[in-house]
C-alpha positions in Angstrom: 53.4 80.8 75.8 51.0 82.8 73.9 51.8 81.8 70.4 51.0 83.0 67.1 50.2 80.8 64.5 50.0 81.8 60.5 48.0 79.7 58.4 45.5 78.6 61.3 42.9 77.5 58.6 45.5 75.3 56.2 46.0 71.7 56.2 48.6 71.4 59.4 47.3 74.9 61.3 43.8 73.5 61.8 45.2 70.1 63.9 48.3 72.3 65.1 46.2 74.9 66.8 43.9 72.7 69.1 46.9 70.7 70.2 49.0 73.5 71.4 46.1 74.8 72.9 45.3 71.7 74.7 49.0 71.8 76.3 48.0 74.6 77.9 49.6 77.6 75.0 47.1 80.7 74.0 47.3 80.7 70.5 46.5 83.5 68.4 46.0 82.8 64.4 46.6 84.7 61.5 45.2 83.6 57.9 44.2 84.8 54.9 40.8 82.7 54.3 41.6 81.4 50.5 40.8 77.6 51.9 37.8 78.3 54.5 35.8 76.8 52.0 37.5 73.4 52.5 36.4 71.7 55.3 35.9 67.6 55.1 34.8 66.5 58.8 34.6 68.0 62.4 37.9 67.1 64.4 37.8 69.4 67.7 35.9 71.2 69.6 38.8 73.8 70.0 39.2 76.8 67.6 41.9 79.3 67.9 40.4 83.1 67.6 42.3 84.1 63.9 43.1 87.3 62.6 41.6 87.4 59.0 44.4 89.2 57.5 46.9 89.1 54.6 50.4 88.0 55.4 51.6 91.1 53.6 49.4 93.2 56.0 50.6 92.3 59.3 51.7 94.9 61.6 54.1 95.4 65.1 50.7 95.9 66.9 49.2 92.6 65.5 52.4 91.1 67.4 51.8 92.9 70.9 52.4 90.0 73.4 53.6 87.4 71.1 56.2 85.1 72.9 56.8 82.8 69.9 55.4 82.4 66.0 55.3 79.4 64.1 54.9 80.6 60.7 53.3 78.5 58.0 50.9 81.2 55.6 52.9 81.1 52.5 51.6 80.3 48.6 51.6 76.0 49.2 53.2 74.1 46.8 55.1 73.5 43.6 51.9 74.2 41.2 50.6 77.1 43.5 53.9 78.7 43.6 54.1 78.8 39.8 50.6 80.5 39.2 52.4 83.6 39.6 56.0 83.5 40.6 56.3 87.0 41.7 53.5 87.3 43.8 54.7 83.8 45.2 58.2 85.9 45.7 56.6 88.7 47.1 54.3 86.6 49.5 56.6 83.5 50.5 60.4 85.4 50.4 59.5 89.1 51.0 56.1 88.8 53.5 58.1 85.9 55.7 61.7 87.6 55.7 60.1 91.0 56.9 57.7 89.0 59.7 60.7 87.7 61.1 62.3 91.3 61.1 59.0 92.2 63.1 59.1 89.5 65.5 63.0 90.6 66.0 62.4 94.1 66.3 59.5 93.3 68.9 61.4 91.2 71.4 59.8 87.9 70.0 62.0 85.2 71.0 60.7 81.6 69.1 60.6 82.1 65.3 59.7 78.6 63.8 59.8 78.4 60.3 58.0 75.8 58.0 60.8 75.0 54.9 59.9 72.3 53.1 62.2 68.6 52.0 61.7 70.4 48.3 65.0 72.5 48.5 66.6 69.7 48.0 65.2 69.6 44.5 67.4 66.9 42.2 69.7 64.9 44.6 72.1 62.5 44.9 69.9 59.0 44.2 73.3 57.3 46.0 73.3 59.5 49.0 70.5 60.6 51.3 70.2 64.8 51.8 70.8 65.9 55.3 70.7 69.1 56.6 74.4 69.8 55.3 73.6 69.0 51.6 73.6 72.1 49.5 70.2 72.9 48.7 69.2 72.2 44.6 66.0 74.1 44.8 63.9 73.8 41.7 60.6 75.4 41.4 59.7 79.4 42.3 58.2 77.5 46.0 61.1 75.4 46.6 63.5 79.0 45.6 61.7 81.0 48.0 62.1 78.4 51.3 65.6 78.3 50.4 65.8 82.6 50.4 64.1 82.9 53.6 66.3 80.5 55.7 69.1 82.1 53.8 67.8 85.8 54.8 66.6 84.8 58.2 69.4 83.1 59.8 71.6 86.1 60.3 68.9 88.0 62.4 69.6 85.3 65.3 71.0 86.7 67.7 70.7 86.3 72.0 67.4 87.7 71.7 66.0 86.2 68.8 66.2 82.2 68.4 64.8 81.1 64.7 64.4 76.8 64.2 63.5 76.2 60.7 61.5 72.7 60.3 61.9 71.1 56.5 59.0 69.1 56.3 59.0 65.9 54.1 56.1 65.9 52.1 52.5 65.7 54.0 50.3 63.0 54.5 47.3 62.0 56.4 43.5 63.1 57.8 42.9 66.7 58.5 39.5 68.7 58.4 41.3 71.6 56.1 42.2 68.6 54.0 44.5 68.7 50.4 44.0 65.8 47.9 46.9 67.7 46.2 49.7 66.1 48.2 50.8 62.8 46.9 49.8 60.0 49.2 46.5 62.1 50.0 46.0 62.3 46.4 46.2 58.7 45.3 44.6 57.6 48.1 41.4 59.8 47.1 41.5 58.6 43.2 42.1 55.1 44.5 38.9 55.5 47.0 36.6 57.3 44.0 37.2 56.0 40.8 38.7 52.3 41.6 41.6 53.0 39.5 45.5 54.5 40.2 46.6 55.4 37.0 50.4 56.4 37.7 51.4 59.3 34.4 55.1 58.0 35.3 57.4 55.3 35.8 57.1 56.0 39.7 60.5 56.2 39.9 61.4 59.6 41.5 62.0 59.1 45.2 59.9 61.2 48.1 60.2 61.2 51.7 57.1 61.2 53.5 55.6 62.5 57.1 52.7 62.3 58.7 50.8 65.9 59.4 50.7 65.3 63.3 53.9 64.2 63.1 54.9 67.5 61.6 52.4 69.0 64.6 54.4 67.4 66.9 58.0 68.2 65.4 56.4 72.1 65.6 55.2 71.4 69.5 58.7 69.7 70.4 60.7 72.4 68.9 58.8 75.2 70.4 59.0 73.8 74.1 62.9 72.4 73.7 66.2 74.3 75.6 66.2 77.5 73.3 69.8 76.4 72.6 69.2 72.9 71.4 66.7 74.5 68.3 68.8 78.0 68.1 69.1 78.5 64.6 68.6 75.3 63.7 67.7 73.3 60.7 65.8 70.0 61.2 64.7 67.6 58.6 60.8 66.3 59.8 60.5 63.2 59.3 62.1 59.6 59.7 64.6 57.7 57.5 62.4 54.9 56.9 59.9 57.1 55.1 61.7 57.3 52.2 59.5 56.0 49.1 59.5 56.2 45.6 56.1 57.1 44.0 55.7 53.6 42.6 56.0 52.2 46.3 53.6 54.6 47.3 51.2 53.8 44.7 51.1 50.1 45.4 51.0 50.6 48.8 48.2 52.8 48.6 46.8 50.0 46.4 47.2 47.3 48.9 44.9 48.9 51.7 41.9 50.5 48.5 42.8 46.5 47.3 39.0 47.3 44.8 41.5 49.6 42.6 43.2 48.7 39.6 47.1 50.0 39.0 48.9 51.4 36.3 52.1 52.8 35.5 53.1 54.7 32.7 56.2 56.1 30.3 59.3 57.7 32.9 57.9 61.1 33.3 59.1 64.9 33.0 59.4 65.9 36.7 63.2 65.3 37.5 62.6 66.2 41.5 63.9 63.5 43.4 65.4 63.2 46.2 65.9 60.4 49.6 67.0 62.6 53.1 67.8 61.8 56.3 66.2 62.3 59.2 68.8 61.2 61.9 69.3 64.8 63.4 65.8 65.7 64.5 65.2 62.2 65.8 68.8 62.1 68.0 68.7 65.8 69.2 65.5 67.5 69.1 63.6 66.3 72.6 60.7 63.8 72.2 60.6 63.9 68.8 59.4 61.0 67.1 57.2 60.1 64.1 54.2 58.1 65.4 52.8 57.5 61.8 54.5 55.3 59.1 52.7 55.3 55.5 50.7 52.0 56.1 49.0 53.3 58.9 48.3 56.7 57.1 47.0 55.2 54.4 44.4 53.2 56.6 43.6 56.2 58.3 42.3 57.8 55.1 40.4 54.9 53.9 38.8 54.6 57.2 37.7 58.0 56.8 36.6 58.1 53.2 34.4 54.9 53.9 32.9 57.3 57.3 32.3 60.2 55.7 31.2 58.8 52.3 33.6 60.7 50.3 32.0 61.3 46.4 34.3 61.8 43.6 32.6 65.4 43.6 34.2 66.1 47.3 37.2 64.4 46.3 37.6 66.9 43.4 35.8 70.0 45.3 38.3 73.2 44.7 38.8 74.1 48.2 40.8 71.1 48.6 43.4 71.5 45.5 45.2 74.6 46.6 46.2 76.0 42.6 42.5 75.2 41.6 40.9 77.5 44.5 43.4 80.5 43.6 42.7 80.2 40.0 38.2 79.8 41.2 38.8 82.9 43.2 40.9 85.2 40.4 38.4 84.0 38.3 35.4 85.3 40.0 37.5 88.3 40.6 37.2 88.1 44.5 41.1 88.5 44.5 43.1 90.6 42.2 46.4 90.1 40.4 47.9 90.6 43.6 46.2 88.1 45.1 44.6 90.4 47.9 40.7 90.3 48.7 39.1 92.6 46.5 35.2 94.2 48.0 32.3 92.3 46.5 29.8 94.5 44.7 26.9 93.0 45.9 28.8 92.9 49.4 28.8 96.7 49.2 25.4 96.9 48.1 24.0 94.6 50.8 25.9 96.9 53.5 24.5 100.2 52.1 20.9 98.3 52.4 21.1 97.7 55.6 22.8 101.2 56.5 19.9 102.9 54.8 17.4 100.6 56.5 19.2 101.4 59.8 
């Protein structure tokens, strides 16, 4: 299929582009370029061509031969998403609801949506979430998955078959890397400073995934019977995965075994939640999760110790996604909007070489 992917230069995109390209599938990106500065090691030799454009800006002529889109260029996460709320509204409800109206209206077949686990919000701590549970969402990021699989699920029709993937929350090596995702993120400070200094109790529960496991639930979904994933929800992941953040941490502990642990006072964040991953792994074809935490975990230190990773690295902005959106509104390279503003010294550069032309 030829295959556009949003979000080619974010944390799954980068490993999910070279794989569906190695099976063969031309793969067209689209992303904005907030994160190109991240990049922590080389992983492929394979680079899909990307379209350096704003969700908000995409057109029906940016979709001309298009057979499927796996869309994943949204605002990332609870902190990002409440930076600015509206323009998290306006980018992760409005810009996805009216791509999947384009991909309707021009005759694209395969919508796959990444939702996230986080609609869940507070749960049941007796009872795990499935796909049935009523969504709790809690945060502007978690409100706006919930909108779009609300908004998007009526356009299915013969002609149009939308699969929406709720991810449990990432983990694991990728060169467009985040150290703002749990696991990653305690696995860095443990690696760096020697010390895991949990704020909270580690109580709340999380469910966790594996990124190419996530790849692969994407690849499995897009190359399944169209009437197996026809508007279909599917919780990524694997029941086993469930954790709470004081499992995590001593897990994490156990494979950086230098660090020292701590844990502190119960904390503020009442998000928690267990869910079950029984659907995707009876009915969606060759599904399976490949990763379990342990092995994650020594994936990451096996990396860090390769690619000597500094504290300075581990702490570089363009791998926490809220601290490179606040870098790049601060140097005024985006505006309130968050769209790419033109660089004085850009212009000037241009006219320079104009002139010298």
């Amino acid at each position: 299929m030829k295959i556009l992917i949003t979000g080619t230069e974010g944390y799954i995109g980068s490993l999910l582009a070279p794989i569906l390209m190695q099976r063969g599938h031309e793969v067209i990106g689209l992303d904005t370029g907030f994160y190109k500065v991240g990049w922590l090691y080389n992983a492929t030799e394979l680079t899909a061509k990307t379209l350096n454009k704003d969700l908000r800006h995409i057109t029906a002529e940016d979709l001309e031969g298009i057979e499927a889109i796996v869309h994943m260029a949204e605002l990332s996460n609870d902190p990002t998403g409440q930076l600015a709320p509206s323009i998290t509204y306006d980018i992760n409800y409005k810009g996805s609801v009216r791509l999947a109206q384009l991909a309707k209206a021009m005759n694209i077949c395969r919508f796959v949506y990444m939702s996230s686990c986080s609609v869940y919000g507070i749960a049941s701590q007796e009872n795990f979430s499935t796909e049935e549970t009523p969504v709790n969402p809690q945060t502007a990021y978690a409100k706006c998955k919930a909108l779009v699989e609300q908004d998007v699920k009526p356009l299915a029709d013969d002609s149009f078959s939308p699969t929406f993937l709720r991810n449990a929350s990432a983990f694991g090596a990728s060169p467009r890397m985040r150290f703002d995702i749990v696991l990653n993120n305690l696995a860095g400070m443990a690696w760096t400073t020697q010390q895991l200094k949990i704020m909270s109790d580690g109580s709340p529960w999380r469910p966790l995934v594996h990124v190419l496991d996530i790849c692969n639930a994407i690849v499995c979904t897009l190359e399944a019977p169209r009437d197996i994933v026809h508007n279909q929800v599917f919780n990524v992941g694997d029941t086993t995965l469930n954790y709470t953040i004081k499992e995590i941490a001593e897990m994490i502990a156990t494979v950086f075994n230098e660090c020292k642990l701590s844990f502190g006072a119960r904390g503020t964040d009442n998000r928690s939640y267990r869910v079950s991953f029984e659907k995707i792994n009876h009915k969606l074809p060759g599904f399976k999760c490949e990763w379990n935490a342990q092995q994650g975990t020594q994936q990451l230190f096996d990396l860090f110790n390769k690619i000597d990773l500094t504290e300075d690295i581990f702490r570089f902005r363009g791998f926490t996604r809220l601290t490179q959106l606040e870098y790049l509104i601060r140097t005024q390279q985006i505006d309130s909007e968050l769209f790419w503003k033109p660089h004085s010294a850009l212009s000037t550069l241009s006219h320079t070489l104009s002139y010298a032309a």
